[in-house]
Structure formats: structure tokens, C-alpha cells
C-alpha positions as CSV (number, residue, x, y, z in Angstrom):
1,X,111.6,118.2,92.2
2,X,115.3,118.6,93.0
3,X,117.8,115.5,92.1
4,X,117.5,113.8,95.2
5,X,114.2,112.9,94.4
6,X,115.0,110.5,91.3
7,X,116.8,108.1,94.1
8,X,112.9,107.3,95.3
9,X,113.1,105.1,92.3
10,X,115.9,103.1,93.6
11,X,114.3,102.5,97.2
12,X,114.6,98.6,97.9
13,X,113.8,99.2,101.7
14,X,111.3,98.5,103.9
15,X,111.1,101.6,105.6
16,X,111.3,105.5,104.1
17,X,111.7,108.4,105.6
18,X,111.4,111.7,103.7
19,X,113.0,115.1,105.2
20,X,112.8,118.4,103.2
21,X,111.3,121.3,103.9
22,X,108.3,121.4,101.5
23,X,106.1,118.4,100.4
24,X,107.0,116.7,97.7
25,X,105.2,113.7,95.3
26,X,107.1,111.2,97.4
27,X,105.6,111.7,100.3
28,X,102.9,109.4,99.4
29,X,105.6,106.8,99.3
30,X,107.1,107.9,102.6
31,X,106.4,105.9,106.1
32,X,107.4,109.4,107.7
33,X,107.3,112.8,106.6
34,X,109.5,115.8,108.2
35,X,108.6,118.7,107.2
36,X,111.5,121.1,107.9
37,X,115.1,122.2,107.1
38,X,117.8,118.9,107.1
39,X,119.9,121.3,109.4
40,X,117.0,121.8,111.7
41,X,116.0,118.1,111.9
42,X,119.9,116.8,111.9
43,X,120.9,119.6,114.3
44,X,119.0,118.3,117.1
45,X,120.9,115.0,117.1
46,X,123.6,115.9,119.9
């Protein structure tokens, strides 16, 4: 796991939302999973 993933511990929301390219052992936490690059996903919000 990279060192984003430590911030999970943190999450106070209602709501989480995982992007990254690969699964990851938070996804079980996650409400939504995207699967694919951040530039991919982040680069199709004109």
C-alpha cells in the first residue's frame, strides 16, 4: 500500500470514494471504487 492509504484511518465522512488504478484493502471500506489512472478519471472533468 502506498502512503495515501494510511489517511483511510482518518476518514470521519459519510461517503468514500477510492480512485487508483489497482484494488486495494480499502476498497472494502469504499462506497465507490474506480478503477483507473487519477489522470484518466480527473481528465474527463472539462
Amino acid at each position: 500500500m502506498g502512503a495515501a492509504a494510511g489517511l483511510l484511518d482518518y476518514f470521519r465522512g459519510s461517503h468514500l470514494a477510492i480512485v487508483n488504478r489497482d484494488p486495494t484493502p480499502g476498497d472494502a471500506q469504499a462506497d465507490l471504487c474506480i478503477h483507473a489512472s487519477i489522470g484518466d478519471v480527473l481528465g474527463g472533468m472539462d
